[in-house]
C-alpha positions as CSV (number, residue, x, y, z in Angstrom):
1,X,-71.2,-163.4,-33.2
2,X,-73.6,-163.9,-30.1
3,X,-72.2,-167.0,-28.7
4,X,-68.2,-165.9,-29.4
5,X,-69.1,-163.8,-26.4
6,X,-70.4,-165.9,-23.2
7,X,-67.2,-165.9,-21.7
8,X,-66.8,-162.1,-22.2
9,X,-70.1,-161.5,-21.2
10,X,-70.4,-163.5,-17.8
11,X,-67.6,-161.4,-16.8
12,X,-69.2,-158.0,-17.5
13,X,-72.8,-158.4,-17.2
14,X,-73.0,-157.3,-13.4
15,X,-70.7,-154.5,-13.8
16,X,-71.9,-150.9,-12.6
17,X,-71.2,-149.3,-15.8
18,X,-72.8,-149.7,-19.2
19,X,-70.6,-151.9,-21.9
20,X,-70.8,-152.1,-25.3
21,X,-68.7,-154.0,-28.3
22,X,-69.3,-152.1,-31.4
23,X,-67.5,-152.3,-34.9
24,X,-65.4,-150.0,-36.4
25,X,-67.8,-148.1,-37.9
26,X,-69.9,-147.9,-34.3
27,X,-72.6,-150.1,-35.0
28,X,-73.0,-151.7,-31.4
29,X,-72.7,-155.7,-31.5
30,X,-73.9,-156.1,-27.9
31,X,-74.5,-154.0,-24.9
32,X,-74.5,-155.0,-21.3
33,X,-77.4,-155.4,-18.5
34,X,-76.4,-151.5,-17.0
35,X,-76.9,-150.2,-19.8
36,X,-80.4,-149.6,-18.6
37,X,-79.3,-148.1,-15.3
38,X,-77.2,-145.3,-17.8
39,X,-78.9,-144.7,-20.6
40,X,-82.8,-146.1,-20.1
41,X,-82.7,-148.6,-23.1
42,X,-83.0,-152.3,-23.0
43,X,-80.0,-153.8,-23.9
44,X,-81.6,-155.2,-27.4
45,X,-82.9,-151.5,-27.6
46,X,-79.4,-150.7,-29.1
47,X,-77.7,-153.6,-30.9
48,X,-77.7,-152.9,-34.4
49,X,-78.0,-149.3,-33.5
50,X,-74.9,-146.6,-34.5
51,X,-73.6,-145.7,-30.9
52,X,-72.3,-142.4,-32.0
53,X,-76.3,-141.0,-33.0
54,X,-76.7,-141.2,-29.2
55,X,-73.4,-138.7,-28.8
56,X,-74.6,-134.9,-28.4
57,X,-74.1,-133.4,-31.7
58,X,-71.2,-130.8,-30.2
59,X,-69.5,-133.9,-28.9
60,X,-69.8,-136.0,-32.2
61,X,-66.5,-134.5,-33.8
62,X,-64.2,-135.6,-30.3
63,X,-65.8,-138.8,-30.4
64,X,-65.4,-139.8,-33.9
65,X,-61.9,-138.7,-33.4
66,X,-61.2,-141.1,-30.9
67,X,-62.9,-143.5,-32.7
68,X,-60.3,-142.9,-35.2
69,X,-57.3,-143.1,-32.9
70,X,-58.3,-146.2,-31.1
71,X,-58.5,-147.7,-34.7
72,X,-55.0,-146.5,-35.5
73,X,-53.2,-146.8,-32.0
74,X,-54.7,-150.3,-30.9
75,X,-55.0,-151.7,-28.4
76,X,-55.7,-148.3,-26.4
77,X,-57.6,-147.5,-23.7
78,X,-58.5,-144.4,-24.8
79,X,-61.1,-142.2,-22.9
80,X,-63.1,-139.0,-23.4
81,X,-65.8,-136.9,-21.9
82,X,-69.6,-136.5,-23.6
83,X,-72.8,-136.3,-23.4
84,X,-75.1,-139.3,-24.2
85,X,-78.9,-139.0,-25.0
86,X,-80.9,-141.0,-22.5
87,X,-84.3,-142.9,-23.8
88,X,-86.2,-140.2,-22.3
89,X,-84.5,-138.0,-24.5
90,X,-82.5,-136.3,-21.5
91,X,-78.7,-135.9,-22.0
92,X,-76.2,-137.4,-19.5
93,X,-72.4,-137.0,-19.0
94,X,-70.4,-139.4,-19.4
95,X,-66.7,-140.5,-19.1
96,X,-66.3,-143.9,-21.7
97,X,-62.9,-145.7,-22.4
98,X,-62.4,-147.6,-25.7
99,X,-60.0,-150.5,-26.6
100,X,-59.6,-152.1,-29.9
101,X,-60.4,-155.6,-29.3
102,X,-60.6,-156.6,-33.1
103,X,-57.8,-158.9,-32.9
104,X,-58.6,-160.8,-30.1
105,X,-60.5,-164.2,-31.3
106,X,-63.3,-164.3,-28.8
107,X,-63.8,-160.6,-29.2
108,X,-63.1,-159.3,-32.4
109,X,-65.1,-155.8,-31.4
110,X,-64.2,-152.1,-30.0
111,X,-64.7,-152.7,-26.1
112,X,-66.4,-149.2,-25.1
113,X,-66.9,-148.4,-20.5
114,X,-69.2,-146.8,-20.2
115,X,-69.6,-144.4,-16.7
116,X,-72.3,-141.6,-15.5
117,X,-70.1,-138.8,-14.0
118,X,-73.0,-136.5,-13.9
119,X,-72.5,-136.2,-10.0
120,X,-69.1,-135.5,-10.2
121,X,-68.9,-133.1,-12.5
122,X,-72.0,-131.5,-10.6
123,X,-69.2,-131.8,-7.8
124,X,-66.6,-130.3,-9.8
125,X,-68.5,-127.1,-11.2
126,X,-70.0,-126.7,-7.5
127,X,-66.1,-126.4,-6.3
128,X,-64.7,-124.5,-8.9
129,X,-68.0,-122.1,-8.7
130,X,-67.1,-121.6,-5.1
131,X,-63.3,-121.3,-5.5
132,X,-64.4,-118.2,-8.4
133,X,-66.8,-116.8,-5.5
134,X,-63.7,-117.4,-3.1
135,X,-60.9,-115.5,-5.5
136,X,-63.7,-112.5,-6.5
137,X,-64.5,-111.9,-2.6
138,X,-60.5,-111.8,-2.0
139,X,-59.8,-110.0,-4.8
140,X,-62.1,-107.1,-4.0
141,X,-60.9,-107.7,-0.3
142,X,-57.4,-106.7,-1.0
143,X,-58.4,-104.5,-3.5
144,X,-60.2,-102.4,-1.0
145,X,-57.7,-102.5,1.4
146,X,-55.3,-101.3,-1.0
147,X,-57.4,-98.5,-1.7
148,X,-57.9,-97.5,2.2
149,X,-54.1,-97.9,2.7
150,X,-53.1,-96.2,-0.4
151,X,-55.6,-93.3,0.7
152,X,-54.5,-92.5,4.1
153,X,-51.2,-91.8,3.2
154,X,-52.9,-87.9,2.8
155,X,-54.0,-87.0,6.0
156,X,-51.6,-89.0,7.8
157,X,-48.8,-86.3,5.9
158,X,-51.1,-83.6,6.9
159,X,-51.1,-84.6,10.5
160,X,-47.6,-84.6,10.2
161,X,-46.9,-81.6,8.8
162,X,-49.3,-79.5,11.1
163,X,-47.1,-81.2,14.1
164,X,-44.0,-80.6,13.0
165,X,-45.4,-77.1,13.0
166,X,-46.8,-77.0,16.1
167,X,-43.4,-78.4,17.4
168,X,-41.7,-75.6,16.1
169,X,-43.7,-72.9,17.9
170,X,-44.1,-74.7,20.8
171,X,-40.2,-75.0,20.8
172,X,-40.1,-71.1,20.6
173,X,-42.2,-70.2,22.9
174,X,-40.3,-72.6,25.1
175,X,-43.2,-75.1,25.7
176,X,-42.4,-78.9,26.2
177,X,-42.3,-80.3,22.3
178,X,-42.7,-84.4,24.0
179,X,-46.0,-84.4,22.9
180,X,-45.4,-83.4,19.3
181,X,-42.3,-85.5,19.0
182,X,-45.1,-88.7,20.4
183,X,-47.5,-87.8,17.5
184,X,-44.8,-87.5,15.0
185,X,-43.8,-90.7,16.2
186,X,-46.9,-92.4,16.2
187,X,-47.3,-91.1,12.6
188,X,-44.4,-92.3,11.7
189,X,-45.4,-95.8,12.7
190,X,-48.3,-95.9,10.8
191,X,-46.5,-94.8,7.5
192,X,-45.0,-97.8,8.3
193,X,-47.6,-99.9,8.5
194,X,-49.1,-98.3,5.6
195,X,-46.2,-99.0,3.2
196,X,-45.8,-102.3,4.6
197,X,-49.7,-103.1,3.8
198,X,-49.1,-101.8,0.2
199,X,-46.4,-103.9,-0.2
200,X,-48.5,-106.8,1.2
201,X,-51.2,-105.8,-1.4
202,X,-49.2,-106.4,-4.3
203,X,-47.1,-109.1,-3.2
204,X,-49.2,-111.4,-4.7
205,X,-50.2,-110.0,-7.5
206,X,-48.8,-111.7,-11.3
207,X,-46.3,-109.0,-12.6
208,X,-44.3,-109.8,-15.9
209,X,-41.3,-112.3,-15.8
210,X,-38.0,-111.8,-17.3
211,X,-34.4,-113.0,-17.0
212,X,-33.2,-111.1,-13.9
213,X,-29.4,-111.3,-12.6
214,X,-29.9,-111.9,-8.5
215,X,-26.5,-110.1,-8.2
216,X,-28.5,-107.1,-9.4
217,X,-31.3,-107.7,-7.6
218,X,-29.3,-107.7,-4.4
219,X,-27.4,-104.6,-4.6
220,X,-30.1,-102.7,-4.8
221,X,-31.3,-104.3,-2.0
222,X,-28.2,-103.2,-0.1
223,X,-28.0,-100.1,-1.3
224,X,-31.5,-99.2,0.2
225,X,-30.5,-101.2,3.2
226,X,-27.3,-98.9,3.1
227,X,-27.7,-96.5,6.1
228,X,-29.2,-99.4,8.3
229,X,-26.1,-101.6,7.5
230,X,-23.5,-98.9,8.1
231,X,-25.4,-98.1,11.2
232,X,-25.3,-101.7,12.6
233,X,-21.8,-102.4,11.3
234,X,-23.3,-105.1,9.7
235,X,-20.7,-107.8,7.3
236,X,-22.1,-109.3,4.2
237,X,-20.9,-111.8,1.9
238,X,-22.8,-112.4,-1.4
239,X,-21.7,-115.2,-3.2
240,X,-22.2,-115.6,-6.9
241,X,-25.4,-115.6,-8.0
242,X,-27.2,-116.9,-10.7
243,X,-29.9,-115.0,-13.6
244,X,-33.6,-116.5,-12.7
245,X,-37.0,-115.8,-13.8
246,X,-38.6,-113.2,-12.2
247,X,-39.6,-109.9,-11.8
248,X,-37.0,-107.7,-10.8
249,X,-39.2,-105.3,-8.6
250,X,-40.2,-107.9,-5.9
251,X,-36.8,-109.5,-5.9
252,X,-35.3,-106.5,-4.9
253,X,-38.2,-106.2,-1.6
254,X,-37.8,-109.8,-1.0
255,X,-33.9,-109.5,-0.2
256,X,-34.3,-105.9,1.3
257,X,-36.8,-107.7,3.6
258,X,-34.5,-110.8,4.1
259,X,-31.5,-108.3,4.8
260,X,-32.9,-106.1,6.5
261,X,-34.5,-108.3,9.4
262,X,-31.0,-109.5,9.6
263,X,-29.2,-106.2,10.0
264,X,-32.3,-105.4,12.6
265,X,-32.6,-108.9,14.7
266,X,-28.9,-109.3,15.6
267,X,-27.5,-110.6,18.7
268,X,-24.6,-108.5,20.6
269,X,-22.5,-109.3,17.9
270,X,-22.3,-107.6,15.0
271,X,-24.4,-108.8,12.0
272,X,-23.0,-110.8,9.6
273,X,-25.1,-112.0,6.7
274,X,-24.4,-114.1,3.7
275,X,-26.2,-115.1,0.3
276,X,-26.0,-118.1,-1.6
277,X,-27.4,-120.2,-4.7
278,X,-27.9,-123.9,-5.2
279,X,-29.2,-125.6,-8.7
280,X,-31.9,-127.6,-7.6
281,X,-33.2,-129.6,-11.1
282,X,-34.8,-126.3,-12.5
283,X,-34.7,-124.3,-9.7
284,X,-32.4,-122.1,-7.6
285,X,-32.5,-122.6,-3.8
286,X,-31.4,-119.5,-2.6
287,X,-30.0,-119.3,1.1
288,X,-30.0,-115.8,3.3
289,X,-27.9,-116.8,6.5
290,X,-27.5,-114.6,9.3
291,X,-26.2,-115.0,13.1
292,X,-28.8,-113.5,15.1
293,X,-31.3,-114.5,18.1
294,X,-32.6,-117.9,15.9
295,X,-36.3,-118.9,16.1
296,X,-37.7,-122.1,17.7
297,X,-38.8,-125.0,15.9
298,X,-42.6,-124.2,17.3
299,X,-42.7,-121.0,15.8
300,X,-40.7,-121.3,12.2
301,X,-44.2,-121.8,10.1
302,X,-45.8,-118.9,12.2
303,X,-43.0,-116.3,11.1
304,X,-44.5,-116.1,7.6
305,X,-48.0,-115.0,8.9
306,X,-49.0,-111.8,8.7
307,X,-48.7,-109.3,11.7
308,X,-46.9,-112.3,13.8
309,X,-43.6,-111.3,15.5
310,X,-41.4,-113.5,17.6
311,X,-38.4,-111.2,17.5
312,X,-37.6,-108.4,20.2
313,X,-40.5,-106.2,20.4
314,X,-38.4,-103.5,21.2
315,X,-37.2,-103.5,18.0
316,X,-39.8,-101.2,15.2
317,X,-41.6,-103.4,12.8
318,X,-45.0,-104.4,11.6
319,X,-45.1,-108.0,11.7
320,X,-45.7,-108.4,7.6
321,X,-41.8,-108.4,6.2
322,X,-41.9,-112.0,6.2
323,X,-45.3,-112.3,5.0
324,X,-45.1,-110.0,1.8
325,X,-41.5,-112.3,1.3
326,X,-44.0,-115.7,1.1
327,X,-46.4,-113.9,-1.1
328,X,-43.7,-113.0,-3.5
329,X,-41.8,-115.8,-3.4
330,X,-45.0,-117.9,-4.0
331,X,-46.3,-115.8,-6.6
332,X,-43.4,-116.3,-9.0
333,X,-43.8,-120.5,-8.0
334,X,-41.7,-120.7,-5.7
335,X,-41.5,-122.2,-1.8
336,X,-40.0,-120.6,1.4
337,X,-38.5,-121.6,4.5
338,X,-36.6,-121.0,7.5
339,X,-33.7,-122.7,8.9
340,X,-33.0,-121.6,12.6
341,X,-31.5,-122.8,16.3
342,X,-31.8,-120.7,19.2
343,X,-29.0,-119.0,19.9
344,X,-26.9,-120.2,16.0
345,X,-28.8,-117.7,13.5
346,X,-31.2,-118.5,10.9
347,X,-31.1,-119.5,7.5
348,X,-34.2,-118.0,5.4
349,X,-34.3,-119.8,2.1
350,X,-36.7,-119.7,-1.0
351,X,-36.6,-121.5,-4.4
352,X,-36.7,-120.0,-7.6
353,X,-36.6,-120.8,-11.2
354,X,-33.7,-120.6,-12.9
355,X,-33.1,-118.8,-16.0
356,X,-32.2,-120.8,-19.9
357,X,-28.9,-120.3,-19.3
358,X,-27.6,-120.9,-16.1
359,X,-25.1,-118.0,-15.9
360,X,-23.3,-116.9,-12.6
361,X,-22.9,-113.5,-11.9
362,X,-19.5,-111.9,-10.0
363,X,-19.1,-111.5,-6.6
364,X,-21.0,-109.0,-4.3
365,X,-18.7,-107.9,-1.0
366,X,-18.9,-106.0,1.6
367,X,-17.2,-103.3,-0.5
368,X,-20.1,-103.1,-3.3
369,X,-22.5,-101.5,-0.8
């Protein structure tokens, strides 16, 4: 059997890993020079020796059954992850491919490569033990500013309510009421903020999905956007809209957010806003056009950072509309994007994925709000 091999052997004897040829029962026919770098045995150490009495016992089972497969699915390769006892009795990892060789003349064995990835998956467990250190610290991060948010809502309604006392008696007694009015003010800005760091809280967070109609989705959107719209004169056109996969809840604040910063944002013309859907493959792309100010090309990635705001500053807002809309969007496996020139409008759109059956909902007007 030896000298079938010499041509197969000149080419693997200086390889880095260890190679073996063994039988289909695993008894090894030959084993190449690194197999003492691998494992610590001579080469001759294992030849007539059952590779898989090396395997870890817990691995035995998943190696046999690849044994198996590579027997029945020839040629392969087939490879698997186990752990091999060294000579010194140690156990390494390794990552071996096998091909059935039996038919080929010179051969006529199971080719096994054999490769010590005890480094890398040292590396591996290293990076995915930091990445769970990563997700606990920003768990409890946002957990605790949740809490601190959620928990001055309280005494900020306290402060509020003893102002709008104080206003009223400084009102009768015919006192200036401009620095109540500033404090209620003030409060009501950080009730603002407030919600909008809940909502940036949760954005992220994996709610249940279900089939949810987008035409629904957006009139409630509207309808909460209803006295800001009316106020602005603001015209929108919804076309027909498809049922995704979703949950409902954020869909609604991620086109009240979408809408709404287009009913704010507008030029001197009147707002005028429009929604549409796109199949893309298994996805929607969903579109949320507008004709306001625009946003420069520079600044179109910033927009979706928290507390950034390159709109009019003398409009109210927080700076995390755009923010909680990423985190949603992203959370459900989705992308988001902006579309804008200076001066034209801006198209914010976001991919979603669509629903078993692809059914389109009815129309949304102007009317519907």
């Amino acid at each position: 059997m030896a000298a079938s091999f010499q041509g197969f052997r000149s080419l693997i004897e200086h390889s880095p890993d260890a190679i073996s040829l063994i039988d289909p029962h695993g008894k090894v026919l030959y084993a190449s020079a690194s197999t003492t770098k691998v494992f610590g045995y001579q080469p001759e150490e294992l030849v007539g020796r059952n590779e898989w009495e090396l395997i870890h016992p817990e691995d035995r089972d998943d190696s046999s059954r690849v044994l198996r497969k590579v027997l029945s699915e020839p040629p392969g390769p087939v490879q698997w992850h186990a752990r091999v006892r060294r000579k010194d009795g140690t156990y390494t990892w390794v990552e071996s491919t096998a091909s059935n060789l039996l038919v080929e003349p010179e051969i006529q064995a199971i080719l096994v490569n054999h490769r010590d990835v005890n480094a890398r998956r040292a590396a591996e467990e290293e990076r995915q033990q930091h990445a769970d250190e990563l997700a606990r610290a920003n768990l409890e991060l946002k957990e605790f500013a949740y809490t601190v948010a959620h928990d001055l809502r309280d005494p900020l309604s306290t402060i509020c309510g003893f102002t709008q006392v104080l206003a009223k008696r400084a009102q009768m007694a015919g006192e200036s009421k401009e620095i109540p009015e500033l404090i209620l003010h003030g409060a009501a800005r950080m009730a603002t903020l407030i919600d909008d760091l809940l909502s940036f809280g949760s954005a992220g967070a994996i709610r249940p999905r279900q089939r949810v109609e987008l035409r629904h989705a957006v009139a409630q959107a509207i309808q909460n956007l209803s006295e800001s719209i009316n106020l602005n004169g603001a015209k929108l056109i919804v076309d027909q809209l498809p049922i995704v996969t979703g949950n409902e809840g954020h869909l609604v604040r991620l086109f009240q957010n979408l809408i709404g910063n287009a009913v704010k944002y507008h030029a001197e013309d009147s707002p005028e806003i429009q929604v549409t859907a796109a199949q893309r493959g298994k996805d929607w792309v969903i579109r949320v056009q507008d004709n306001g100010f625009g946003i420069a090309p520079e600044n179109q990635v910033r927009v979706f950072e928290p507390f950034i705001r390159m709109a009019n500053p003398n409009v109210p807002g927080t700076g995390l509309g755009l923010a909680v809309c990423k985190k949603i969007v992203e959370a459900q496996g989705g992308t988001i994007w902006v579309e804008s020139e200076i001066g034209v409008g801006s198209t914010f759109c976001f991919t979603i994925l669509a629903a078993e059956e692809d059914i389109l909902g009815p129309l949304i007007s102007q009317g519907d709000v």
